[in-house]
N, C-alpha and C positions, 0 to 999 in steps of 0.2 A: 646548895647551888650545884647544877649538873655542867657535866661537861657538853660541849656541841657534840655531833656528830659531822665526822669528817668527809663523812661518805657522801657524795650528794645522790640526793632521789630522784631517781630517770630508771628509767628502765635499765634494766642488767646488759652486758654485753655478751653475747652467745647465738647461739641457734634459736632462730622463730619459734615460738609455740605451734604446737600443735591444732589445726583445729578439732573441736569438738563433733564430733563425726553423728555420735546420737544426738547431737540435738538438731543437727542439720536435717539428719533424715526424717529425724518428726515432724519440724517446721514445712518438710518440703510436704509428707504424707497429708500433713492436715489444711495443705494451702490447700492440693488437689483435692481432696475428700470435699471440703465443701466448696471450693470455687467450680469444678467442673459440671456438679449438679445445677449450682447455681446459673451459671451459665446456659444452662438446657432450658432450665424451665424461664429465664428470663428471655432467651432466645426467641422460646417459644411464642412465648405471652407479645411481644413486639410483635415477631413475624406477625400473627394472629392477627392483633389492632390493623397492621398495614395492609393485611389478606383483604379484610373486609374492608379497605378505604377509609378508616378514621385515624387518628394519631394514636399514638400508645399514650400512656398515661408516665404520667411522670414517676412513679413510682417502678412500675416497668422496667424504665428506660434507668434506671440508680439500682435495679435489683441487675441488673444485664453486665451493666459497667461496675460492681463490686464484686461479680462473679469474675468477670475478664482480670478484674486486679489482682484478686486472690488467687486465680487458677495461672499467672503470668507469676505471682510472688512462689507459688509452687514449682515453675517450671525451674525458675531462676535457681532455688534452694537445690532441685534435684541436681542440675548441670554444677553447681557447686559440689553436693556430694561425689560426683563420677570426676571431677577435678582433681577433687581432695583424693581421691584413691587411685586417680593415673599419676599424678605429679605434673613436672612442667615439661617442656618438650625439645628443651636443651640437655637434659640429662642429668642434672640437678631436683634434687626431692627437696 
């Protein structure tokens, strides 16, 4: 028979972690890399439908709006990474 532990399990008390700096800047590089293409060519393909007077097609219009998601999830990740390496703006890291 073991004895308990006294300690309870919660999180430690100290200084925040740090965050993970590479993984942000990847996450942010590869929303960009493919939302922003994405975006072009979905842009495109709409514009185009609407140029000529018909509706886009539905696929179109979900390739256009998952480019905007991912190229917005990219922006979000970058402004994260330039946060994380200005700090806060009271003078506290």
């Amino acid at each position: 028979m073991s004895t308990p532990d006294t300690q309870p399990d919660g999180p430690k008390p100290g200084a925040p972690k740090r965050p993970d700096r590479g993984f942000m800047i990847m996450m942010a590089v590869l929303g960009l890399a493919f939302g922003l293409p994405t975006v072009y060519s979905g842009g495109v393909m709409v514009g185009q439908a609407f140029g000529s007077g018909e509706f886009p097609a539905i696929g179109f219009v979900v390739q256009l709006a998952l480019g905007l998601m991912l190229a917005g999830f990219g922006l979000a990740a970058m402004i994260a990474v330039v946060k994380s390496f200005v700090g806060t703006s009271n003078g506290k890291d």
